[in-house]
Structure formats: structure tokens, C-alpha cells
VMD Tcl script that builds the backbone (N, CA, C; Angstrom):
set m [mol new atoms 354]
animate dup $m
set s [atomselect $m all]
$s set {name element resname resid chain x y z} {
  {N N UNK 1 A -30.979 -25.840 33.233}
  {CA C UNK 1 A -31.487 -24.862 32.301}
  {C C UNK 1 A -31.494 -25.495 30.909}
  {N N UNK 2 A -32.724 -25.429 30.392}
  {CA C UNK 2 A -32.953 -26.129 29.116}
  {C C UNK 2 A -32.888 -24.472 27.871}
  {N N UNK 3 A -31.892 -24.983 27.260}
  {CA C UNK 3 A -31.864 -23.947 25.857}
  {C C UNK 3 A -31.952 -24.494 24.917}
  {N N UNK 4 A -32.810 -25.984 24.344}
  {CA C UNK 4 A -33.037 -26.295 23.346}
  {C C UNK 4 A -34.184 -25.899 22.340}
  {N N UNK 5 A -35.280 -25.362 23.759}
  {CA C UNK 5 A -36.444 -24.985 22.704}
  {C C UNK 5 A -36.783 -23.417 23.049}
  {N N UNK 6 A -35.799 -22.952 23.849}
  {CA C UNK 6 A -36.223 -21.220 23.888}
  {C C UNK 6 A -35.069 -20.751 23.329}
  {N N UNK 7 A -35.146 -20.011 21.994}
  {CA C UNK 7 A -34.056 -19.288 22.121}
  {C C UNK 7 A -34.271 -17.979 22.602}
  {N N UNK 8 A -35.088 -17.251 22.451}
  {CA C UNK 8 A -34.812 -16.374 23.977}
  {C C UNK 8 A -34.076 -16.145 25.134}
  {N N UNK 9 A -34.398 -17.304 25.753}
  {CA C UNK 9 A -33.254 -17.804 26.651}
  {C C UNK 9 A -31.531 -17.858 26.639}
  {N N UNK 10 A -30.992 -18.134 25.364}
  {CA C UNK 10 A -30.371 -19.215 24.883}
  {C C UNK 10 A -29.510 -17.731 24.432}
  {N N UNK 11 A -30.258 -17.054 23.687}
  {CA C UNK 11 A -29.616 -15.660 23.295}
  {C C UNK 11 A -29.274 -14.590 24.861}
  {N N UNK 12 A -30.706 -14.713 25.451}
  {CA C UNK 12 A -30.149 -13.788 26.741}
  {C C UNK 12 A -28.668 -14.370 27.699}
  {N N UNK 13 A -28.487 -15.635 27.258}
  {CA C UNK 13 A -27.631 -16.215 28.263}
  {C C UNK 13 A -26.080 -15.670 27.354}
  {N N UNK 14 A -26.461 -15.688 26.045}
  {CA C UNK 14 A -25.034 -15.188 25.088}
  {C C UNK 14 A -24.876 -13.854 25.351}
  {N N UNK 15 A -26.081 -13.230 25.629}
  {CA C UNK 15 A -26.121 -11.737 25.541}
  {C C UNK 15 A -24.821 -10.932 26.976}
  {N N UNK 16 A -25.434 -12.358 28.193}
  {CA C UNK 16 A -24.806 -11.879 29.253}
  {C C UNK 16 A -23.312 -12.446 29.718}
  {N N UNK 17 A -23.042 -13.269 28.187}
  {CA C UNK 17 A -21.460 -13.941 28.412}
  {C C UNK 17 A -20.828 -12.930 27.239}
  {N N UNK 18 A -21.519 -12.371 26.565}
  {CA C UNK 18 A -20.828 -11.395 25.679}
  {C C UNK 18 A -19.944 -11.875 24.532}
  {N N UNK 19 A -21.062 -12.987 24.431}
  {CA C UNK 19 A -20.627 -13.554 22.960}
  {C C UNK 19 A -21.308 -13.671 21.623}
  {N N UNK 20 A -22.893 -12.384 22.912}
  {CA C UNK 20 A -23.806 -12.102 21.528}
  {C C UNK 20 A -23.490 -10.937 20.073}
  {N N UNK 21 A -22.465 -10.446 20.911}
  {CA C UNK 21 A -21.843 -9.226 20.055}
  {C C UNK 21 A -21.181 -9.916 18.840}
  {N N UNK 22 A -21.016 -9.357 17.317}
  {CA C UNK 22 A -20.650 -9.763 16.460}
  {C C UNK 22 A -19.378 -9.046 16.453}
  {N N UNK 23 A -18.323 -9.888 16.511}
  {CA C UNK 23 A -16.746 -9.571 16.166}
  {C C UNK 23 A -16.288 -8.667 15.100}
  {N N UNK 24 A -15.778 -8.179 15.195}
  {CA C UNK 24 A -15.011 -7.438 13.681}
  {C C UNK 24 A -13.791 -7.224 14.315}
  {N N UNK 25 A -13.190 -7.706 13.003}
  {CA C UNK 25 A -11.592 -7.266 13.300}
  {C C UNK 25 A -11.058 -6.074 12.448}
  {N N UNK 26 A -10.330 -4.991 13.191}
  {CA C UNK 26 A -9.351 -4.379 12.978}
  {C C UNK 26 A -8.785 -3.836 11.500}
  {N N UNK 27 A -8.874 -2.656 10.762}
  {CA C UNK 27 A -7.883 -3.053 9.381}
  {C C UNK 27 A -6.886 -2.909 9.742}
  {N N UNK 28 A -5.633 -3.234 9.170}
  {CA C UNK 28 A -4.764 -3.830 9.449}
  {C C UNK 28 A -3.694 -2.271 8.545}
  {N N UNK 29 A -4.279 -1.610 7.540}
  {CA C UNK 29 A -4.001 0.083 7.290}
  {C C UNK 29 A -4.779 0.764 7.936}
  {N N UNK 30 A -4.155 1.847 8.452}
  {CA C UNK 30 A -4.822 3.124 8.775}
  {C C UNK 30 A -4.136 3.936 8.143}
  {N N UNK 31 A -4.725 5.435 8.569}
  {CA C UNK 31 A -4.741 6.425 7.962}
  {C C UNK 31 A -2.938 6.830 8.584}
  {N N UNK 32 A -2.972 6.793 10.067}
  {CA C UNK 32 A -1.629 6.919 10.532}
  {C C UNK 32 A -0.720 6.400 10.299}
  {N N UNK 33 A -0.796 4.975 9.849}
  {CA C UNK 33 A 0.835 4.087 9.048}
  {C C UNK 33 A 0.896 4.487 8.108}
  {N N UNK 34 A -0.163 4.642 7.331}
  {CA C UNK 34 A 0.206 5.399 5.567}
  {C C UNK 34 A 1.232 7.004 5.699}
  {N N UNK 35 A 0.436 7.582 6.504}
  {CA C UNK 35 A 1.029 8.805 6.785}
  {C C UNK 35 A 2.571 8.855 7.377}
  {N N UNK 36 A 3.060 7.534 8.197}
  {CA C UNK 36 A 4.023 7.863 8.865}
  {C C UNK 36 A 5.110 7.008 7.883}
  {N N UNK 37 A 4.933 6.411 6.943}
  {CA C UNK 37 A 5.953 5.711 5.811}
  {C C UNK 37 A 5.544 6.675 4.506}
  {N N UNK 38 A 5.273 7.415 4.510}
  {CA C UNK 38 A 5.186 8.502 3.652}
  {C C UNK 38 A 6.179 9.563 4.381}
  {N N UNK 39 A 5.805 9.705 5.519}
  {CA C UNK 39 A 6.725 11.197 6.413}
  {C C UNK 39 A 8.204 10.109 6.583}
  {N N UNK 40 A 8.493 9.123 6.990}
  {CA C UNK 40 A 9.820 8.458 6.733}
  {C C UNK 40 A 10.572 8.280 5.357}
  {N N UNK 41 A 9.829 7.928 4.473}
  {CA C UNK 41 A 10.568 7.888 3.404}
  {C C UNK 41 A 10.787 9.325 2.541}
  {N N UNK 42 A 9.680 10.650 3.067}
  {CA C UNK 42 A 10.291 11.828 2.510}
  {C C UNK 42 A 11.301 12.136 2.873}
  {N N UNK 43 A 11.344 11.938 4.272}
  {CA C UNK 43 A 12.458 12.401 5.067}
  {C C UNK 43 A 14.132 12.198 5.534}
  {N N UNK 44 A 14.698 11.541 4.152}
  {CA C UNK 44 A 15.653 10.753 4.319}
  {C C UNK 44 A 16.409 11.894 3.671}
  {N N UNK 45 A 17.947 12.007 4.289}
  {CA C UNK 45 A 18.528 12.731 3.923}
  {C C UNK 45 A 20.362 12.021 4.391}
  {N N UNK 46 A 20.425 11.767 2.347}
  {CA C UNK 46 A 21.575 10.668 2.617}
  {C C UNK 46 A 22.897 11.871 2.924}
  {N N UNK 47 A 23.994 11.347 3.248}
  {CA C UNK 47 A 25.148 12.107 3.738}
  {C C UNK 47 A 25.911 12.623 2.582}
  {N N UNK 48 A 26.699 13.913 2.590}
  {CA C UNK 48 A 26.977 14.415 1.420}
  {C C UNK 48 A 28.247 13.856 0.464}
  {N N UNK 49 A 28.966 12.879 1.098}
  {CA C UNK 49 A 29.424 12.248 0.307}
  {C C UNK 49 A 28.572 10.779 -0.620}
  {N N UNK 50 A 27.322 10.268 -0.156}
  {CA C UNK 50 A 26.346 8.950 -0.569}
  {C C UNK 50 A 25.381 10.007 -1.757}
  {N N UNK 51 A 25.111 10.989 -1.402}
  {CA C UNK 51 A 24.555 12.137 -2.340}
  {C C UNK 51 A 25.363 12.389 -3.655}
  {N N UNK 52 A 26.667 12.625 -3.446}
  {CA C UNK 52 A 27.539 13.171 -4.782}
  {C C UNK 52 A 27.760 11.543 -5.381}
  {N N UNK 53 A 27.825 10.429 -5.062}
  {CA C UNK 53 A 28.157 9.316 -5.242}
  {C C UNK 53 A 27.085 8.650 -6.190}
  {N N UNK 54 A 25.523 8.939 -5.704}
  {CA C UNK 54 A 24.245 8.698 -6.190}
  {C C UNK 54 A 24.427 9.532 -7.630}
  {N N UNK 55 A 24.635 11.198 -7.610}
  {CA C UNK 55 A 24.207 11.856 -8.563}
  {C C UNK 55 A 25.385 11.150 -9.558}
  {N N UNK 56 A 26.893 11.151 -9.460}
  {CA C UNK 56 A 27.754 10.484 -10.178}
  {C C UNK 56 A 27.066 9.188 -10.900}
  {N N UNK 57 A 26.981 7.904 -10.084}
  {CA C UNK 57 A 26.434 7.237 -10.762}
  {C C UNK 57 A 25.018 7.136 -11.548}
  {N N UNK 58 A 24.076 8.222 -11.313}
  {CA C UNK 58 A 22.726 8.073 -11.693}
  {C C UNK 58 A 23.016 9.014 -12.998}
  {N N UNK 59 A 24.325 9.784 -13.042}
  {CA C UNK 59 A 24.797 10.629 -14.472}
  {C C UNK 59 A 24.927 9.861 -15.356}
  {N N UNK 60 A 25.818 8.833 -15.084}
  {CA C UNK 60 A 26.782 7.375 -16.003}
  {C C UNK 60 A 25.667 6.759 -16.606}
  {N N UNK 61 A 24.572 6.272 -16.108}
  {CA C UNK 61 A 23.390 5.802 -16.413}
  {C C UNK 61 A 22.773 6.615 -17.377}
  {N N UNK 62 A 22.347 7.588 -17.098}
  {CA C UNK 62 A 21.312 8.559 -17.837}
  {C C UNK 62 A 22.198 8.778 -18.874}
  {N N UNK 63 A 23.312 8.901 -19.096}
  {CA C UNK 63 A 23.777 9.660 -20.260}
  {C C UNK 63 A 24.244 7.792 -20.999}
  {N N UNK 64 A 24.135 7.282 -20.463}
  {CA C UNK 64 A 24.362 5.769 -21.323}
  {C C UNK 64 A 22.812 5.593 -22.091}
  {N N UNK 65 A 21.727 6.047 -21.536}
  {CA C UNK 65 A 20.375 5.637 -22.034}
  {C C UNK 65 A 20.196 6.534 -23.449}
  {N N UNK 66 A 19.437 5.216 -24.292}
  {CA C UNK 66 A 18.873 5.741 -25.439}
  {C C UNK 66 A 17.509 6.909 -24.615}
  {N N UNK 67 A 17.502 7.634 -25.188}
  {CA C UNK 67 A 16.541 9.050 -24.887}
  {C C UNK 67 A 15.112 8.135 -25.073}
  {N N UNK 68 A 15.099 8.190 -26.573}
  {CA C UNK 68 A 13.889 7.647 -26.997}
  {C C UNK 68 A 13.781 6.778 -28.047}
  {N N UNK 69 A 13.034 5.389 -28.445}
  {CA C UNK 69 A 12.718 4.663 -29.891}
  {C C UNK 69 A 11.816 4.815 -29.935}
  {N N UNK 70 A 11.729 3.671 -31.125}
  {CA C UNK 70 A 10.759 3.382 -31.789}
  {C C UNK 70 A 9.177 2.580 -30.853}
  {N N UNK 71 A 9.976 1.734 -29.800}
  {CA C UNK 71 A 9.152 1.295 -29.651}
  {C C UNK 71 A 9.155 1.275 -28.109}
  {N N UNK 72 A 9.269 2.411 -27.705}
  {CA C UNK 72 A 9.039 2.956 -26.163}
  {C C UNK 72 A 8.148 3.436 -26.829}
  {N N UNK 73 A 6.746 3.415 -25.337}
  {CA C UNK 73 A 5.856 4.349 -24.847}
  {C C UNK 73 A 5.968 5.028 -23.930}
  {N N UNK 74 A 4.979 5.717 -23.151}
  {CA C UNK 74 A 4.934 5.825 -22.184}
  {C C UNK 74 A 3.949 5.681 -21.501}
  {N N UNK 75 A 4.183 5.026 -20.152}
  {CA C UNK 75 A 3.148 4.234 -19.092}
  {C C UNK 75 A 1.769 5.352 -19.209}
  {N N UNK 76 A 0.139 5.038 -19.623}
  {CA C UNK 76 A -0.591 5.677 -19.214}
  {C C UNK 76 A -1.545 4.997 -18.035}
  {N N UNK 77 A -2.387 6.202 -18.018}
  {CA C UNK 77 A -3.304 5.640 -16.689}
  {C C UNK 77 A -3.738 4.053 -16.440}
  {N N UNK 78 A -3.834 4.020 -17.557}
  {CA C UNK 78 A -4.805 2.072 -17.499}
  {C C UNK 78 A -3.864 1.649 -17.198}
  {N N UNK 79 A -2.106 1.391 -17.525}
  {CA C UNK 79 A -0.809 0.731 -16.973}
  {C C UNK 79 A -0.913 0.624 -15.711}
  {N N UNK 80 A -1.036 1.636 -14.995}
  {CA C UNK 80 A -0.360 1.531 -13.907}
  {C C UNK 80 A -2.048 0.997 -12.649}
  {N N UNK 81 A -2.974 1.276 -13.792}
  {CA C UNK 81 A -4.112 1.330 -12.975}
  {C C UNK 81 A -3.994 -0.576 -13.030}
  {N N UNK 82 A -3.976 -1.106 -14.121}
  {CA C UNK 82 A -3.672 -2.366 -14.512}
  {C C UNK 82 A -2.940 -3.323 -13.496}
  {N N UNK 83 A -1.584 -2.668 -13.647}
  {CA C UNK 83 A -0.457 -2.942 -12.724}
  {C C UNK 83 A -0.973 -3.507 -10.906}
  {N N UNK 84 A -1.852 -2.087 -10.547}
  {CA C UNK 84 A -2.163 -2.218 -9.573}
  {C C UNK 84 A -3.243 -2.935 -8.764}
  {N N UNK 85 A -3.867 -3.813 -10.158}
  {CA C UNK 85 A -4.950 -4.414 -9.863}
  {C C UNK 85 A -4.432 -5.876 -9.781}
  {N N UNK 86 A -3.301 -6.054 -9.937}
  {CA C UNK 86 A -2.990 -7.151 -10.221}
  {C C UNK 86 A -1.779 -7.135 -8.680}
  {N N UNK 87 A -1.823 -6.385 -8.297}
  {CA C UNK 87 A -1.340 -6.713 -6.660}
  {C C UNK 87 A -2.174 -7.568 -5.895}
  {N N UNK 88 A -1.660 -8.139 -4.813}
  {CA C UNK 88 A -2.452 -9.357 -3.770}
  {C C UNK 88 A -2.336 -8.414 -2.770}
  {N N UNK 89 A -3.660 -8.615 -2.110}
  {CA C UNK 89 A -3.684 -7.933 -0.901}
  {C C UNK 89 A -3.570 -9.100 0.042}
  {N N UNK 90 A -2.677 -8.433 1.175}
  {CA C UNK 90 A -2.510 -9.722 2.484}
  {C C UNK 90 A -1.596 -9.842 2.405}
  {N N UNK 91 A -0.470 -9.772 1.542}
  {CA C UNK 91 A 0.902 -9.805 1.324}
  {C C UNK 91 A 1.838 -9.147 2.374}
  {N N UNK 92 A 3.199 -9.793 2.712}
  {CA C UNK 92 A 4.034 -8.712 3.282}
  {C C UNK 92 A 4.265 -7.814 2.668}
  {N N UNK 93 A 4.797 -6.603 3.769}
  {CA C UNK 93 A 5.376 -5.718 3.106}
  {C C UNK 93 A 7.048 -6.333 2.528}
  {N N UNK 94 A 7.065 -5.329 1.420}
  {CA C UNK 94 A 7.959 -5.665 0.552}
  {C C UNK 94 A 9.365 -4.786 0.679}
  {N N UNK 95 A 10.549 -4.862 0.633}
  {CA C UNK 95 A 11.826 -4.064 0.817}
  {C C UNK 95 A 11.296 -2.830 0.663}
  {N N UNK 96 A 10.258 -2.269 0.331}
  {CA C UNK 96 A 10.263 -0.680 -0.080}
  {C C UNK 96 A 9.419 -0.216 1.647}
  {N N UNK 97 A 8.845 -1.507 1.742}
  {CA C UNK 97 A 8.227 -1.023 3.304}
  {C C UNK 97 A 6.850 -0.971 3.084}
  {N N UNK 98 A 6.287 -0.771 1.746}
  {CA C UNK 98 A 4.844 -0.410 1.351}
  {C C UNK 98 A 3.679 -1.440 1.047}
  {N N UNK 99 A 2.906 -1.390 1.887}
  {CA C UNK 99 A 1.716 -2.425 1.991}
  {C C UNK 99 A 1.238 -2.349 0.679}
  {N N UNK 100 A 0.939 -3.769 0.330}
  {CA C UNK 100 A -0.003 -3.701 -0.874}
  {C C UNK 100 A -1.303 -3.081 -0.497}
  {N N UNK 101 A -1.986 -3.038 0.084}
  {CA C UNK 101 A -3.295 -2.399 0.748}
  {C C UNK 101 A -3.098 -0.714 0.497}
  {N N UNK 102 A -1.692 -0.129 0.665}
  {CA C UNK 102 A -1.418 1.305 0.521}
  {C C UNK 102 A -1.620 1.098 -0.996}
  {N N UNK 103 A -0.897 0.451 -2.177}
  {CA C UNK 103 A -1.336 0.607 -3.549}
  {C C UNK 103 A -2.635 0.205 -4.068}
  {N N UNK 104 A -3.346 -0.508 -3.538}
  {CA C UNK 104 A -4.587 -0.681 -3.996}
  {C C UNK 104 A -5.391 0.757 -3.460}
  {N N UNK 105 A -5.599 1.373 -2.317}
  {CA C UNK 105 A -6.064 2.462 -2.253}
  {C C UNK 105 A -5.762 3.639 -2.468}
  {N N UNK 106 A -4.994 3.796 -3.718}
  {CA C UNK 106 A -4.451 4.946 -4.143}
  {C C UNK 106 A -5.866 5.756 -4.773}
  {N N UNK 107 A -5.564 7.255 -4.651}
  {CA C UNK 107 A -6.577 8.424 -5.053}
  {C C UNK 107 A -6.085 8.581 -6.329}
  {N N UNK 108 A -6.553 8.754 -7.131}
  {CA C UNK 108 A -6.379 9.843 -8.488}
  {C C UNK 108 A -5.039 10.998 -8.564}
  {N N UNK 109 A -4.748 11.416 -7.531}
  {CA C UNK 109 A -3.535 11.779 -7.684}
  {C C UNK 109 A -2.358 11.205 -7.702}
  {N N UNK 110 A -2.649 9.876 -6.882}
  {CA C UNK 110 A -1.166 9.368 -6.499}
  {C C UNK 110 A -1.026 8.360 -7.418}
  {N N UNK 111 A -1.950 7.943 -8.515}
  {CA C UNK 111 A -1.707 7.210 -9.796}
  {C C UNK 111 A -1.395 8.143 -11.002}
  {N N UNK 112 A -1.903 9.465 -10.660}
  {CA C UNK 112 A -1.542 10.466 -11.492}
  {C C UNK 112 A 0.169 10.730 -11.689}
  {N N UNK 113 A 0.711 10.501 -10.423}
  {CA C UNK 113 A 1.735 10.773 -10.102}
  {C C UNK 113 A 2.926 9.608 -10.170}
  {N N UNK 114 A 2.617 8.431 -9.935}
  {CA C UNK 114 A 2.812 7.000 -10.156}
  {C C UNK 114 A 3.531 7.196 -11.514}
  {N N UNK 115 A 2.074 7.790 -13.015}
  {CA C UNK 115 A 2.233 7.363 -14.188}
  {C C UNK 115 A 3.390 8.012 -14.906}
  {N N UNK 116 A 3.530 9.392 -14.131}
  {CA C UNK 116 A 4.696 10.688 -14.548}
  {C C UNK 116 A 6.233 9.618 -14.328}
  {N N UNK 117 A 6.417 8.828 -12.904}
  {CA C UNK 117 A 7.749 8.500 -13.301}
  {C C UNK 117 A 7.709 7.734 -14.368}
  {N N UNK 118 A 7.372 7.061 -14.444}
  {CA C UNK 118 A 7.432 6.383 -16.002}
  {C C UNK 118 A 6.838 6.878 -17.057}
}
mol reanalyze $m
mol bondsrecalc $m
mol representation Tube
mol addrep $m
């Protein structure tokens, strides 16, 4: 079988080894991992002595902090929008568990919400 000068041929023969189909791979986020490290990390509920221990030390802190200066701001939209543009996608996940791919596709709310902690 000559497939140098028909491709006709040449394609029907790929067609029937099923290597005429064009590949795509997979994303690597879905809608269900986002959702289920969102429902894990709401759902943590430390023990009531790691709870009184947290609020103790997160008191010592807060009441050690200057409130406010001169030359604090506070984070607005372009910060954090900034911030987030400057993530690498492809990266591991990081100790928090959260794909860079989950911060690059953030909605308007969840940068809305991002900018409030800070």
C-alpha cells in the first residue's frame, strides 16, 4: 500500500487506527475539586481546648498591633487583582492546598472578598 501520493488513503488508514482524532487533554481544575477544598477547609472544626488557645494567642497579637499609621493602606482591588496576576499557573499546590489555577479564576466576588481581609 502506497500512501505517498494519496492522502486520502493515508488519512482513511489514520481514520481507522484512530489516530485521526485530535487529542485534548483534560483540565487539570474542575468545578468539583474547587468545590470540595472549599467544603474541607470550611469545615474544620478545631477541638475546644486548640480553639480557646487560638483565640488567647490571636488576642496577644491584636492587642500588641498598632491599629493604624501613617503609612498603612489598605489593599484595593488592583492589589490583589495585581497580586494574582503574578501567580504561575502549573505550579504545585501549596501548604494551603490551593491550586494556583483556583486563584487565577477567581469571580468578582471572591477578589471582592480576598481585598476585605486585608
Amino acid at each position: 500500500m502506497d500512501l505517498t501520493h494519496s492522502s486520502r488513503e493515508s488519512w482513511s488508514l489514520l481514520r481507522r487506527l484512530g489516530a485521526a482524532q485530535p487529542s485534548w487533554r483534560e483540565s487539570m481544575v474542575s468545578p468539583n475539586s474547587i468545590s470540595n477544598i472549599l467544603f474541607k477547609t470550611s469545615n474544620i472544626k478545631p477541638e475546644k481546648l486548640e480553639n480557646l488557645k487560638i483565640k488567647y494567642d490571636f488576642k496577644e497579637v491584636i492587642n500588641s498591633c498598632v491599629e493604624e499609621s501613617e503609612s498603612m493602606e489598605d489593599f484595593r482591588m488592583e492589589d490583589v487583582e495585581n497580586a494574582i496576576k503574578l501567580v504561575k499557573s502549573g505550579k504545585a499546590v501549596g501548604v494551603d492546598g490551593i491550586l494556583p489555577e483556583f486563584l487565577k479564576y477567581l469571580g468578582l466576588k471572591s477578589k471582592t472578598w480576598l481585598t476585605s481581609f486585608f
